[in-house]
SETIMAR-446493 format. One record per residue (C-alpha): chain; residue number from 1; x, y, z; residue in three letters. Coordinates in steps of 0.2 Angstrom, whole numbers. Layout:
# residues N
+---+-----+-------+-------+-------+-----+
! c !   k !    xx !    yy !    zz !   r !
+---+-----+-------+-------+-------+-----+
! A ! NUM !     X !     Y !     Z ! ala !
...
+---+-----+-------+-------+-------+-----+
# end
This chain:
# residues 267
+---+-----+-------+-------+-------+-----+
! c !   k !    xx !    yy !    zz !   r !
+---+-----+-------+-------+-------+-----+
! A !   1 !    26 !   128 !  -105 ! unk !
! A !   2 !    21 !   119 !   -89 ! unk !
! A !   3 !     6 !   105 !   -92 ! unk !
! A !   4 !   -11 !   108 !   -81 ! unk !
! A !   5 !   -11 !    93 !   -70 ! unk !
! A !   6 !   -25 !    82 !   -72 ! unk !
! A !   7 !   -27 !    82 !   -52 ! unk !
! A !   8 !   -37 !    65 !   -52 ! unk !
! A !   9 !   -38 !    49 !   -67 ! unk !
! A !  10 !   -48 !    35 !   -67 ! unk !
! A !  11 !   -44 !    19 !   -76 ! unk !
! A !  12 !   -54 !     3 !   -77 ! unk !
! A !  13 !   -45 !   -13 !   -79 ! unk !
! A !  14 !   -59 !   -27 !   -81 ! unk !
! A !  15 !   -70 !   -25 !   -64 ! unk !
! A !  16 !   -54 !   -13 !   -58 ! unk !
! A !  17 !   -55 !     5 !   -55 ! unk !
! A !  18 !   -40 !    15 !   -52 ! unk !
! A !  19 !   -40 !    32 !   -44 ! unk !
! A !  20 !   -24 !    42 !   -46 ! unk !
! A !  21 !   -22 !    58 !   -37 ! unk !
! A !  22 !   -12 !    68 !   -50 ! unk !
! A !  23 !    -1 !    85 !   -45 ! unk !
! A !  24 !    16 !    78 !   -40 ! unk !
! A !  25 !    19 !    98 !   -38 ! unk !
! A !  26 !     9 !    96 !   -25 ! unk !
! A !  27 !    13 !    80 !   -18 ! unk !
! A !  28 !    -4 !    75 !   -23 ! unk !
! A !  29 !   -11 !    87 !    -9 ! unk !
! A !  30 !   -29 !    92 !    -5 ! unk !
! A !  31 !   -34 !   109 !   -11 ! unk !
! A !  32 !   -49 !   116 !   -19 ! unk !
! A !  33 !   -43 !   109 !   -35 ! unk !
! A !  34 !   -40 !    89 !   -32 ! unk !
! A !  35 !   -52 !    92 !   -17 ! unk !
! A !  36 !   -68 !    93 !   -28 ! unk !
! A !  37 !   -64 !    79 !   -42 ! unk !
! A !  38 !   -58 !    67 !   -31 ! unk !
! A !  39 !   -74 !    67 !   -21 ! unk !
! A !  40 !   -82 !    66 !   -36 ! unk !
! A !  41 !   -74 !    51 !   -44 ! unk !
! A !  42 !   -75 !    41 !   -28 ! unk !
! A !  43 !   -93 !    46 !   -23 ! unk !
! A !  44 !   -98 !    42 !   -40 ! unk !
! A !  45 !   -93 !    23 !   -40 ! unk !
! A !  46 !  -106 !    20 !   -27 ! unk !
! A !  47 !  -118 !    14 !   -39 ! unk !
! A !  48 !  -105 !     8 !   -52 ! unk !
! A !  49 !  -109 !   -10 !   -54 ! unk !
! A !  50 !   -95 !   -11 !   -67 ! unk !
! A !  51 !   -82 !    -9 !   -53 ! unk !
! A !  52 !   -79 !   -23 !   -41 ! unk !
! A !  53 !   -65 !   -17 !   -32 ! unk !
! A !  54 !   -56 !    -1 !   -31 ! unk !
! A !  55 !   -37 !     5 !   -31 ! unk !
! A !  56 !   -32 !    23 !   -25 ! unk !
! A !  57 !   -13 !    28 !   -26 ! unk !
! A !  58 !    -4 !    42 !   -31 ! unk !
! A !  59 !     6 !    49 !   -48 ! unk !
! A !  60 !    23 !    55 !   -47 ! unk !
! A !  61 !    33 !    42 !   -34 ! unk !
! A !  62 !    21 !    46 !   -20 ! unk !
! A !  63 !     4 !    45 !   -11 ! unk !
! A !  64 !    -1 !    61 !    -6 ! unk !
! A !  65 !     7 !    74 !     7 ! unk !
! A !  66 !   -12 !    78 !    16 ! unk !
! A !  67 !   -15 !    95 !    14 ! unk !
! A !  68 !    -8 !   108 !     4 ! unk !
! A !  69 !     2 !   118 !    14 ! unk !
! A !  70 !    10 !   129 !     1 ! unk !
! A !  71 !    -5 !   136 !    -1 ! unk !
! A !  72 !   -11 !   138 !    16 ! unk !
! A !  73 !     7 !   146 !    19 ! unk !
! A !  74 !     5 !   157 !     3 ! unk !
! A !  75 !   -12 !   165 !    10 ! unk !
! A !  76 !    -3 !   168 !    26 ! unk !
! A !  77 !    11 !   181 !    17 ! unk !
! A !  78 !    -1 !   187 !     6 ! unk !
! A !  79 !   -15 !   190 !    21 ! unk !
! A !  80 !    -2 !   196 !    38 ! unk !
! A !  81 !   -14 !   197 !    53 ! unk !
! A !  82 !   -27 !   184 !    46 ! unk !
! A !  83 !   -25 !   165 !    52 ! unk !
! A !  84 !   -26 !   149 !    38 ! unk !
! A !  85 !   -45 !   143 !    46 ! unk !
! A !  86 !   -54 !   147 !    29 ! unk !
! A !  87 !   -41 !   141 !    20 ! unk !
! A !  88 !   -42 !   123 !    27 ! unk !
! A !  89 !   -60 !   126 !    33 ! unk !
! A !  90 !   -60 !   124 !    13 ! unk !
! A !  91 !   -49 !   110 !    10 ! unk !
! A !  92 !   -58 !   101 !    24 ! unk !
! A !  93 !   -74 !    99 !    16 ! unk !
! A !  94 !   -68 !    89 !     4 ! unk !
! A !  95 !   -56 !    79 !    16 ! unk !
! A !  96 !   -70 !    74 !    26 ! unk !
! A !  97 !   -81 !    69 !    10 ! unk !
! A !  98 !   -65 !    56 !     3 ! unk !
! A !  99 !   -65 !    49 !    22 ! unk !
! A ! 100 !   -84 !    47 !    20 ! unk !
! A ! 101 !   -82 !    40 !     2 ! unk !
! A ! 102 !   -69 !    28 !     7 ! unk !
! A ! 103 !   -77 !    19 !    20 ! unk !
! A ! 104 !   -95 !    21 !    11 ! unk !
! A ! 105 !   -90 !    13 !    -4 ! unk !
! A ! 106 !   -99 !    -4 !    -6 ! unk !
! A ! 107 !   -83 !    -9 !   -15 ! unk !
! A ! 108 !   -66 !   -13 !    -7 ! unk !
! A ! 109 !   -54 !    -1 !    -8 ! unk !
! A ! 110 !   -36 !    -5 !    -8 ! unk !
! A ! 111 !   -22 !    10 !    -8 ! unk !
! A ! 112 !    -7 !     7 !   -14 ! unk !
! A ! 113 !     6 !    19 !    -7 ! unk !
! A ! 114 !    25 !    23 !   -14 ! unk !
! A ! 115 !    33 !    36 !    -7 ! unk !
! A ! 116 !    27 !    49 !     4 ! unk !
! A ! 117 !     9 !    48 !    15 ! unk !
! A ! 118 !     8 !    61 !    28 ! unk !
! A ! 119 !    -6 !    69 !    35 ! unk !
! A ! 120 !   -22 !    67 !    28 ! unk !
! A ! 121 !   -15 !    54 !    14 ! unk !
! A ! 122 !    -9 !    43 !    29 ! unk !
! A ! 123 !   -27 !    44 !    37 ! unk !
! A ! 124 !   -36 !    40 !    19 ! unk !
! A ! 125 !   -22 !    22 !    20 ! unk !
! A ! 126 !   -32 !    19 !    36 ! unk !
! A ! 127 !   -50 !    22 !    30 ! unk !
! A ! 128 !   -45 !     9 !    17 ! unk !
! A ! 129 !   -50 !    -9 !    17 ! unk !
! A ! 130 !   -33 !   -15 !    13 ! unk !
! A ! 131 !   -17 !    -4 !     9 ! unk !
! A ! 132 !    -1 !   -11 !    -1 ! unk !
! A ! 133 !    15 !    -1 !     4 ! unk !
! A ! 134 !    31 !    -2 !    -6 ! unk !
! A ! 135 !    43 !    -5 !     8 ! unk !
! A ! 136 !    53 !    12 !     7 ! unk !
! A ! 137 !    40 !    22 !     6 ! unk !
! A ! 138 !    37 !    37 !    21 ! unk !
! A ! 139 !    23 !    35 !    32 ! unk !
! A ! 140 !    22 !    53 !    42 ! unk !
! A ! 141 !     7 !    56 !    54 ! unk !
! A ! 142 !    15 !    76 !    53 ! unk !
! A ! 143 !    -1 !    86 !    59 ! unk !
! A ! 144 !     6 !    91 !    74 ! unk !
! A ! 145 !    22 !    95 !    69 ! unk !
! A ! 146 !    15 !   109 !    57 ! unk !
! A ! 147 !     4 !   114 !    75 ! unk !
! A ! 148 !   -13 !   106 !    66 ! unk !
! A ! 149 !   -25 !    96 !    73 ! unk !
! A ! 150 !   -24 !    79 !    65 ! unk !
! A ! 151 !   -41 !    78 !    52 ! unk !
! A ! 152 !   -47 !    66 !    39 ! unk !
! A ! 153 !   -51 !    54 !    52 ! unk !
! A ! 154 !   -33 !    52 !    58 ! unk !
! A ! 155 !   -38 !    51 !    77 ! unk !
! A ! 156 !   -52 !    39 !    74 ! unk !
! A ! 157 !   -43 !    26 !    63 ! unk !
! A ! 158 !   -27 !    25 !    72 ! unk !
! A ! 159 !   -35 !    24 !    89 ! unk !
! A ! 160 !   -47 !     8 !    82 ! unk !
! A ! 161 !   -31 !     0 !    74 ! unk !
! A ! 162 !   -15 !     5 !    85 ! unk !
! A ! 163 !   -24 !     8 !   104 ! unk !
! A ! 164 !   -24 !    27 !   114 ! unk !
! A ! 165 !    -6 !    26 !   120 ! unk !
! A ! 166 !     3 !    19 !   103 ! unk !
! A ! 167 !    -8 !    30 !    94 ! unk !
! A ! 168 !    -4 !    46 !   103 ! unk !
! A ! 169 !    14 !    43 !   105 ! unk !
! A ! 170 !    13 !    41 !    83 ! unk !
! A ! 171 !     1 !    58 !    80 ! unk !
! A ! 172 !    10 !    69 !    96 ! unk !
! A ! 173 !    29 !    66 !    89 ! unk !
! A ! 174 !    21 !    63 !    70 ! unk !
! A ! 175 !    38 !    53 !    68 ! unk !
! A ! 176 !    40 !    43 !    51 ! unk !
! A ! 177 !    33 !    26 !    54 ! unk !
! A ! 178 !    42 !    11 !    41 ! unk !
! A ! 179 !    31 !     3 !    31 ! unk !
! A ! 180 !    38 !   -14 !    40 ! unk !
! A ! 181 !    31 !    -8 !    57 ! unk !
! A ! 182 !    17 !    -2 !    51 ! unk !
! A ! 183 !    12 !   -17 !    43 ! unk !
! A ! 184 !    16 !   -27 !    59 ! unk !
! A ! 185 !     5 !   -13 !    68 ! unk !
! A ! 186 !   -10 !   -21 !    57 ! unk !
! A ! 187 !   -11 !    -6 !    45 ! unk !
! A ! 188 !    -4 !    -9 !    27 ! unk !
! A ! 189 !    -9 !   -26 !    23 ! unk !
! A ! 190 !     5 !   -30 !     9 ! unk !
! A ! 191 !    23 !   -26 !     7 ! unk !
! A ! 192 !    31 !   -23 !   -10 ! unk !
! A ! 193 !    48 !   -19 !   -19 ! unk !
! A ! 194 !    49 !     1 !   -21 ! unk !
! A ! 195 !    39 !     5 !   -38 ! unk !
! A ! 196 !    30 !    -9 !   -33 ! unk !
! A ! 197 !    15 !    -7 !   -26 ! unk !
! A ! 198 !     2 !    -4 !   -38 ! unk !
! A ! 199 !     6 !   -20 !   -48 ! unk !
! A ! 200 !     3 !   -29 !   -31 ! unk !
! A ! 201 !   -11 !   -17 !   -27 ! unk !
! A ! 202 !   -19 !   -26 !   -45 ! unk !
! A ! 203 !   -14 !   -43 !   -41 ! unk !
! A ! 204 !   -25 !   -41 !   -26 ! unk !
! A ! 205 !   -39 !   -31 !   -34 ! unk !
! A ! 206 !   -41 !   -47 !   -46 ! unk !
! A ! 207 !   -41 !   -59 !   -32 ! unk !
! A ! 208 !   -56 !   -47 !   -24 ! unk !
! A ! 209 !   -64 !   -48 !   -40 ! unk !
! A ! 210 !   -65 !   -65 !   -43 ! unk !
! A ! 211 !   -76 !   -64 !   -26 ! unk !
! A ! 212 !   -93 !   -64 !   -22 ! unk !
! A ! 213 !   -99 !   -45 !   -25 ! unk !
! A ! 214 !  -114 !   -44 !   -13 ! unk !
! A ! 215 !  -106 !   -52 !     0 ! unk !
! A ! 216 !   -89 !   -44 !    -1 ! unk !
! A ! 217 !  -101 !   -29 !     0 ! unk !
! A ! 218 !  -112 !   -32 !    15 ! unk !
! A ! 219 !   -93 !   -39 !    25 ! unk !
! A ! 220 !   -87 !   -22 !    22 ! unk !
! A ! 221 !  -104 !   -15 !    30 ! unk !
! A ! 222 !  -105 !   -27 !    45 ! unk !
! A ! 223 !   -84 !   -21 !    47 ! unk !
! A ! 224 !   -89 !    -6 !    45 ! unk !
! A ! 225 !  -101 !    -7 !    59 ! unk !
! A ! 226 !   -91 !   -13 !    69 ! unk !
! A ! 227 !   -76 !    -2 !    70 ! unk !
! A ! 228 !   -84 !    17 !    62 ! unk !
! A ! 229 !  -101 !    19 !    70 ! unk !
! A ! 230 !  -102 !    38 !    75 ! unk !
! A ! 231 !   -87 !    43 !    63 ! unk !
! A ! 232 !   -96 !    54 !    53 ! unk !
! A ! 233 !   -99 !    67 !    67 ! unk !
! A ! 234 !   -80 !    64 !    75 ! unk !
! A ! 235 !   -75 !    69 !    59 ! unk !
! A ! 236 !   -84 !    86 !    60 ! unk !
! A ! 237 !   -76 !    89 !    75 ! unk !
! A ! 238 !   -56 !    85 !    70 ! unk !
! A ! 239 !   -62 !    98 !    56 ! unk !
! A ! 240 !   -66 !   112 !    69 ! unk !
! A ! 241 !   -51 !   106 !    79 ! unk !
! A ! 242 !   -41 !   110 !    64 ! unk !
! A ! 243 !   -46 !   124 !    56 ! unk !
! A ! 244 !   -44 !   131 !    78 ! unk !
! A ! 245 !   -27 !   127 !    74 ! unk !
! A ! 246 !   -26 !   134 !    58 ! unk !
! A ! 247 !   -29 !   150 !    64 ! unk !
! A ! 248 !   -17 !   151 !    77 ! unk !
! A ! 249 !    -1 !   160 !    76 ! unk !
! A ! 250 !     8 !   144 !    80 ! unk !
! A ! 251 !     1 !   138 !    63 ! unk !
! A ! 252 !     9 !   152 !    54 ! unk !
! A ! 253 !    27 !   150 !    61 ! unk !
! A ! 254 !    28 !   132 !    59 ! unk !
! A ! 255 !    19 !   130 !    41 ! unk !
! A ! 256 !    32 !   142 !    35 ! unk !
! A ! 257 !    47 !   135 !    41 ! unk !
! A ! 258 !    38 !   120 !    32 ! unk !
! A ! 259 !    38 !   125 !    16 ! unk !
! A ! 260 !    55 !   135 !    17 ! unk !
! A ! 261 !    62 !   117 !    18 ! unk !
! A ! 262 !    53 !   110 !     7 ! unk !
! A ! 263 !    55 !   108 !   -14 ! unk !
! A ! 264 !    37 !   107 !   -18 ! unk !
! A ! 265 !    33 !   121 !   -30 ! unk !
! A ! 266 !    15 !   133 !   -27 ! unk !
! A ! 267 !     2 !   129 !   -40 ! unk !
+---+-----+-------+-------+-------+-----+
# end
């Protein structure tokens, strides 16, 4: 008998919280059933004054592998003639909500990343403040290469942190990036040994912690300020853009020669 995944935990260590994303099946990806909860969990520690600093990883060896393209190729067989839009018109609402939630948290949020973080996993790394990367893992800015429109504020983050031209070089090939590069490109913060990252991830959580809530809090404001005014409505129109793409019949050739590589199981 196959166990229900638990699609998102959270666990409090001290002044720690710890969001896992939970369907390895999946890859961790965004659907209509993680999509919901893990808005939820992270929406709700706005006004947690329990939680000083927040971790968000993945369970089963990695991140998360954005959207869940199974599904979307799934609906394609099942619905010849129709494209994916509703499908990821669907998925988007809540991808747009974790952006939203990650970048509006008073608290820091750290990810800590082992193995895979394509798509929309690799845009929430960037929305957070600091990201810990075990140095094997597979950073993939992949929209492109299914034919989507890169979402979840991928084209916002990546254009603040790695320029126009480096940035479109990395989302128009979506070609793995190395932890190692992308750490000297300025977005993972620490390296660790694979099966590391969240141990490191705590280490830095607890020196966070120790730090001064209300002005940690209003930092990560004036950043915020600084780098994300107007992201709110350029994420509304990546989600357009994408759910375009969705429905194009590029989309439905490339998503299923996807999948038909791929080992991930539909759930």
């Amino acid at each position: 008998m196959s166990q229900t995944p638990a699609y998102v935990r959270l666990e409090r260590q001290g002044s720690v919280v710890i969001v896992t994303m939970d369907n390895p099946a999946t890859m961790n990806g965004m659907d209509d059933q993680m999509g919901p909860r893990l808005a939820r969990a992270l929406e709700g520690l706005a006004g947690d004054e329990s939680a000083r600093v927040v971790i968000l990883t993945g369970a089963g060896g990695n991140f998360s592998g954005g959207g869940n393209l199974k599904r979307a190729a799934a609906f394609l067989q099942e619905n010849p003639g129709q494209g994916a839009g509703k499908i990821f018109g669907n998925y988007l609402q809540y991808v747009v909500r974790v952006a939203l939630a990650l970048t509006g948290l008073p608290q820091p949020v750290i990810s800590a990343v082992e193995g895979a973080a394509s798509g929309a996993g690799l845009a929430w790394m960037a929305a957070s403040d600091l990201v810990v990367a075990a140095d094997d893992a597979r950073l993939v800015p992949g929209f492109l290469k299914v034919g989507l429109v890169p979402g979840a504020g991928a084209t916002w983050h990546l254009t603040h942190l790695f320029g126009p031209a480096l940035s479109a070089e990395m989302l128009y090939l979506g070609d793995t990036v190395s932890p190692q590069r992308a750490q000297e490109l300025g977005l993972v913060s620490r390296l660790a040994l694979p099966g590391g990252a969240l141990d490191a991830a705590r280490e830095l959580a607890g020196e966070l912690a120790r730090g001064p809530r209300q002005a940690l809090a209003a930092t990560k404001r004036l950043l915020g300020q600084a780098v994300r005014q107007g992201l709110a409505p350029h994420l509304e129109d990546e989600r357009r853009g994408v759910m375009i793409a969705a429905d194009d019949k590029e989309f439905a050739l490339r998503v299923q020669r996807f999948v038909s590589k791929s080992g991930l199981k539909e759930k």
